[in-house]
N, C-alpha and C positions, 0 to 999 in steps of 0.2 A: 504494500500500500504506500502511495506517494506520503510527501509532505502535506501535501495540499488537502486529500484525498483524506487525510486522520480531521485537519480540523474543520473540514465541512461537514465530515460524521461525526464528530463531537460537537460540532455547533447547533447541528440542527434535531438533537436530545434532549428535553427539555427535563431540569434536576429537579421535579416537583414530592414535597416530602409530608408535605399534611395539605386538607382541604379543609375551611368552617362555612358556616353557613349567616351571612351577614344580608339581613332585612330579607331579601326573596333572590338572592342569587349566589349559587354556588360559586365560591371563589379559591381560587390554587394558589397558594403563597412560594413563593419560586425563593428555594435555600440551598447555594451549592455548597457541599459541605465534603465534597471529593475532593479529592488530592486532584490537583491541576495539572494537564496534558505536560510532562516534562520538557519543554522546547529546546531548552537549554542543553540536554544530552545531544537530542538531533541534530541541531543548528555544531554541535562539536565533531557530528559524527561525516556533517558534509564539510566542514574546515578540513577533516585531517585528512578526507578523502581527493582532498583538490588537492592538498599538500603533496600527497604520495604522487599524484599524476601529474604534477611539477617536477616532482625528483625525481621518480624514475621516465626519465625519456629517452622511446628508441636510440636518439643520438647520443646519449652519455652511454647507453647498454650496447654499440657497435664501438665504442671509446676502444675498450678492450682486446677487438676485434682488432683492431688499426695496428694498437701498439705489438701484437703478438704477431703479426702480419709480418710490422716493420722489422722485429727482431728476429725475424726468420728472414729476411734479404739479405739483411748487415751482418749475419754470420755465412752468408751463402760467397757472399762477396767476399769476406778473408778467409775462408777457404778458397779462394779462387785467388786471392791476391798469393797467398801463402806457396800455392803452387805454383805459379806464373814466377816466382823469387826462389824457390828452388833449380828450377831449372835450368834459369841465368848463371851462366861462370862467367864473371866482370872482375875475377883476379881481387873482392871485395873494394873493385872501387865502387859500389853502388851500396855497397853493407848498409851503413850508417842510413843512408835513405831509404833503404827498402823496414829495416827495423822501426824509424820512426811513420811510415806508411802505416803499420802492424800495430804500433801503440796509437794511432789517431783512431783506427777500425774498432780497437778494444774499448775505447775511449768512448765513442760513440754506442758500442753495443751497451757498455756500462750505464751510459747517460738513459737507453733506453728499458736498460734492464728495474733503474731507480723509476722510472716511473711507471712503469709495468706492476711493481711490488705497491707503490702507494696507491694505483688507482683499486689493485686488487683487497687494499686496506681497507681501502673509503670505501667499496664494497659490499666488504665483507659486514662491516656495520651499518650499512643502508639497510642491508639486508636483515639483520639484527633488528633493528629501528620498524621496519614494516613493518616485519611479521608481528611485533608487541601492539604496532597499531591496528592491525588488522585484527588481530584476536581483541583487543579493548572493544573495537568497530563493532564486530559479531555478538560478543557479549552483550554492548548496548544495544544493539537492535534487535537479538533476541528479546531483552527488557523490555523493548517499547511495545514489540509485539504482543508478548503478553498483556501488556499494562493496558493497549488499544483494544484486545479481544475482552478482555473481563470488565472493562469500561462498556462496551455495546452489549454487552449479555447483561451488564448489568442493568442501564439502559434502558433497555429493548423489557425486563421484567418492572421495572418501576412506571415506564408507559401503561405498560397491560394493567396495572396497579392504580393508578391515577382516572384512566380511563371508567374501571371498575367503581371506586370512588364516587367519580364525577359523578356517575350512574343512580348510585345509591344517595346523594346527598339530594341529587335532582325528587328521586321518589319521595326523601325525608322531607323535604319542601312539601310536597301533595298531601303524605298523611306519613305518622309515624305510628305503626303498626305495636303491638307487644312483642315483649321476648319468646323465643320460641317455646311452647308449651308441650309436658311429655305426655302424652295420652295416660291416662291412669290403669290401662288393662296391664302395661309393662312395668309400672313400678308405683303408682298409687300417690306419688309426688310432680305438684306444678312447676311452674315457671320460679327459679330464682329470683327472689324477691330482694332482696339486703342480704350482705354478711353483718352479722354484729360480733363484736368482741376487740382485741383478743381476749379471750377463757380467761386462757394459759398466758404467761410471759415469765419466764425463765432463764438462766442460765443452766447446763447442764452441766454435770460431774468434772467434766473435762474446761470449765470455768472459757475464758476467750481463748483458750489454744488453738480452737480449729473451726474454723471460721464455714467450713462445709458440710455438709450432713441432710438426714433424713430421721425422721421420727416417727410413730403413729401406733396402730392396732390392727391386731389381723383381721384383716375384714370378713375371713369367714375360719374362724377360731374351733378347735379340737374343743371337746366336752370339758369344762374345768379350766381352762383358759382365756376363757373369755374379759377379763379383768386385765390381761396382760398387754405391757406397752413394751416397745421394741426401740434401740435408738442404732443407730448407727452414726459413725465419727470417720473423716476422710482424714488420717492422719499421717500422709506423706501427701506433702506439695496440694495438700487440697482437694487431691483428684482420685487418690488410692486408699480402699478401706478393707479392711481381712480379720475382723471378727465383727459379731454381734451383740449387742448389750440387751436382755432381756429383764424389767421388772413385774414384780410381780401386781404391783397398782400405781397408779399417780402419785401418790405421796412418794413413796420408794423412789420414785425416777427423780421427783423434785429435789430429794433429801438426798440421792446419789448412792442409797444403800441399798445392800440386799442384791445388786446383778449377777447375774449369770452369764457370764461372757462364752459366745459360742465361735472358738475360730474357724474361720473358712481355708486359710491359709496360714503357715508359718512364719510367713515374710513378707511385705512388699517390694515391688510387683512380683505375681506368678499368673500362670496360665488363669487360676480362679480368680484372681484378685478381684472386688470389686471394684469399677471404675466409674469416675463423675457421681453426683452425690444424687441423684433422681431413681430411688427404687423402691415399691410394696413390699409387705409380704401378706400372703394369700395362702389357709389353709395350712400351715405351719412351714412355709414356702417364703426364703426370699427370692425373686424376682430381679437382677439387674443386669447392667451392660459389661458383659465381661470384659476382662481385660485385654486391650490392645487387638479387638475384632468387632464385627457386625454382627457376634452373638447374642441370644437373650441364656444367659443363666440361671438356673433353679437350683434353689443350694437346701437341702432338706434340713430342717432347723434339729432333727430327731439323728439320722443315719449319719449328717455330713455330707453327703453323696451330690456330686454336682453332675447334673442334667444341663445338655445343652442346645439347643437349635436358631440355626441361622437364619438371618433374615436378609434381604435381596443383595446382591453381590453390590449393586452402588448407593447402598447405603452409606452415609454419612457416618463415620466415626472418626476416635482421636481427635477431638476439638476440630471437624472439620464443619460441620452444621451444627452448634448448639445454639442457646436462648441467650437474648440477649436483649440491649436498647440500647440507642443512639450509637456513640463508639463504641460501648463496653460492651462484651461477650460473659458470659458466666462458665470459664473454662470446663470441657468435657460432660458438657452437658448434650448431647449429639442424642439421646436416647433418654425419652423420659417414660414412666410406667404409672398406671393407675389401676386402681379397682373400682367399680361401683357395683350393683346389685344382682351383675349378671355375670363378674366374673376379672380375669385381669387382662389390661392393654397396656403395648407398646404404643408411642407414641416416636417418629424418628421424620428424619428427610432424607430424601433418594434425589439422585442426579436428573432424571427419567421425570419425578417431578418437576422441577428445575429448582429444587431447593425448596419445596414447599411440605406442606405437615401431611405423612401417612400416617393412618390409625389402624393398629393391627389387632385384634384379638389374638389372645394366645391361649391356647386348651393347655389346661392345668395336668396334662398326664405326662408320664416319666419314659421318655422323654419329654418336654413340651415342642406343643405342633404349630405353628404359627395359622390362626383361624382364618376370615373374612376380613378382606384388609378396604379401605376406606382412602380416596385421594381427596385433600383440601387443596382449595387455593391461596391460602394460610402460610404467607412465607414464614419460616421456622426462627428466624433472626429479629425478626419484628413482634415477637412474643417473647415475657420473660418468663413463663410456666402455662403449664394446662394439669388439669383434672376433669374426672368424666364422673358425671351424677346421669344413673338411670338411662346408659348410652347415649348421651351428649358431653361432646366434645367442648370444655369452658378453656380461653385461654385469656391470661393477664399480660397486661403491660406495664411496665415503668412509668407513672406520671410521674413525681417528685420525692424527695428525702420521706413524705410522710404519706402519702399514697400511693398505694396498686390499684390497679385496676382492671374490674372483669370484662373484656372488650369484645370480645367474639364467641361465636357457639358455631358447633357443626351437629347435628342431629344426624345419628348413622341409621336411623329407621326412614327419615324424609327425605337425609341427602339436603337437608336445606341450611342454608350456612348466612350467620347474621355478620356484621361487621357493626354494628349501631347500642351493642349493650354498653350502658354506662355506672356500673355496678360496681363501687370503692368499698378500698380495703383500707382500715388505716393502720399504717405502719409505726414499727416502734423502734426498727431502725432500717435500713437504707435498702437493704437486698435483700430479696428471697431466694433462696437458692433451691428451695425446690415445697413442693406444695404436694399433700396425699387428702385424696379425700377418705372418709369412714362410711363406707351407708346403712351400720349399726346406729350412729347415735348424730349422721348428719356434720361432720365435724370436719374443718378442714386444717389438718395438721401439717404447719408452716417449720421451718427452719429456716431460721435469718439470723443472718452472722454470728452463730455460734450460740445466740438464744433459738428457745424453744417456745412457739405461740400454739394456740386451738382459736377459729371462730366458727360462729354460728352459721349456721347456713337456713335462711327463712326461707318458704317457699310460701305463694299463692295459693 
């Protein structure tokens, strides 16, 4: 692609990042907040290209040619001189002259031999000198290439995004409809109405040490366990955890007493390790993204025994697609999981998408099966968590230091997907790093920087 050719495609992209709705017309507030076309590298990459094509010119590159030419005549010549002076018998009256003829020939091959050796010098580091510029050259323009292709893809999804948008604000304009409502034959619960709380606000056992984590209740509990809370702690780099802490009631967990630690691993990282801090557990089962793969892991809380089944080969893993807002990303969050009343979900992004949110069920058998999977238009980066009540798909956003918020729904029975819920959470401190719902007791068990929250979940 020319020079020209990148910023007419870059120009005529429009960097549109939110839309509001001001008197009766929908308006796009235009915010470019990308890193800008590098000009600077290109405009260096056609400098050194002109430079090289100054310096090396056929006429300096037959230079060499001339002098190796010439130094093959001037030795062709005193051997000819050398012979034509042997064969003369002049009784040495010609000695002296014929000798000094021999020293001007040598004289001269010398003179060409010295500049034979320096042009082969200067050369020899011209050639030195490219080849450094040439690979510099290559390197940058691989960069830009890249830089230009994930600029238009980028692009090219934030149109489709804006357009979609426009669309929905136009209709909000005409009427604004309710939240999607769950039929009551499937789980006998309305529309999200308000969170209230938090319950819970806590520090856990492990005080601010680890800023990542997951909490909550099995949401479908062994006889005689039903009481029991579960935590987990990412205690290497945030992103790796290998046991589990099991209490026997709330208080216990609060108070830090009484756990039962269940390792999964000996070490961090292993093949089991758990990875990013978004996992259930279900039926005495945790559920999470194994280590350093596109696996879901079932790690049996009784035997130890890890079950594993994979989910589509371009799945997003390794902090390649997690949750996030605005700059920030919530590292190795590429794979989140839920339960509600019919059982547990993955929750991930695939390339095939183009980075948007699948919803997968997965069959709780040994091994587990990956069930009926679900595509949103839900780019995965634009949401900081999701949870599923009664198979709908809730996912939040980042508003500010003291609110979340519940922004969108996908209903995997209607297929019908909202963009328009405006449903706050308030925060007690800055991140959520991952969100479980209960649909025992309605409760959405939060872990935010190292505390531990519960709120309400009201329905209609």
């Amino acid at each position: 692609m020319s020079r020209s050719n990148i910023f007419i495609l870059m120009a005529t992209i429009p960097l549109v990042f939110f839309q509001s709705v001001r008197g009766k017309d929908c308006v796009c507030d235009l915010k470019n907040s990308d890193p800008a076309f590098p000009e600077a590298k290109l405009t260096k990459v056609e400098t050194t290209s002109a430079q090289c094509i100054e310096t090396i010119t056929s006429e300096k590159i037959t230079e060499l040619d001339r002098l190796l030419l010439g130094l093959q005549q001037r030795i062709k010549q005193l051997e000819e001189t050398v012979v034509l002076l042997e064969k003369e018998d002049d009784k040495n009256l010609y000695a002296a002259v014929s000798f000094r003829i021999i020293e001007l020939e040598f004289a001269e091959i010398q003179d060409l031999l010295n500049k034979l050796n320096k042009s082969t010098g200067d050369y020899h580091q011209l050639g030195a000198q490219t080849a450094v510029q040439l690979d510099d050259m290559k390197n940058t323009m691989v960069e830009l290439e890249k830089f230009d292709s994930m600029q238009v893809i980028k692009k090219d999804r934030e149109n489709k995004r804006v357009k979609r948008d426009l669309e929905q604000c136009k209709n909000e304009l005409k009427a604004t409809p309710q939240p999607p409502t769950v039929p009551p034959k499937r789980c006998g619960l309305g529309q999200i109405a308000n969170v209230v709380g938090p319950r819970t606000y806590s520090l856990t056992v492990h005080s601010t040490s680890y800023t990542y984590g997951a909490w909550g209740r099995d949401a479908n509990p062994a006889p005689g366990d039903e009481n029991k809370y579960w935590l987990v702690v990412l205690t290497s780099s945030n992103v790796y955890g290998y046991y589990v802490k099991q209490f026997g009631t709330l208080s216990t967990l609060l108070l830090g007493i009484g756990a039962t630690d269940t390792l999964i691993s000996n070490s961090n990282p292993t093949t089991n390790t758990i990875q990013g801090p978004n996992m259930v557990m279900y039926a005495n089962a945790l559920y999470y993204n194994c280590y350093n793969t596109y696996s879901v892991c079932k790690f049996n809380m009784t035997t130890r025994a890890v079950s594993t089944v994979a989910l589509p080969s371009d799945t997003g893993y390794n902090n390649k697609n997690p949750f996030g807002y605005f700059s920030t990303a919530y590292i190795y969050t590429d794979m989140d999981f839920a339960t509600d009343e019919s059982g547990v979900y993955v929750i991930y992004a695939t390339t095939s998408n183009y980075g948007n949110v699948v919803i997968s069920k997965i069959e709780t058998s040994s091994p587990p099966v990956v069930g009926q999977t679900w595509k949103t238009t839900l780019y995965k980066l634009s949401a900081s968590n999701t949870f599923m009540v009664c198979g709908v798909l809730y996912a939040t956003r980042y508003v500010d230091k003291e609110t979340e918020q519940i922004f969108y729904s996908y209903d995997t029975q209607t297929k019908e997907e909202r963009y328009d819920l405006k449903i706050n959470i308030k925060k007690m401190q800055t991140n959520f790093q991952s969100v479980n719902y209960d649909p025992r007791d309605n409760l959405l068990y939060v872990f935010s920087d190292a505390y531990i929250l519960s709120y309400e979940l009201n329905f209609q």
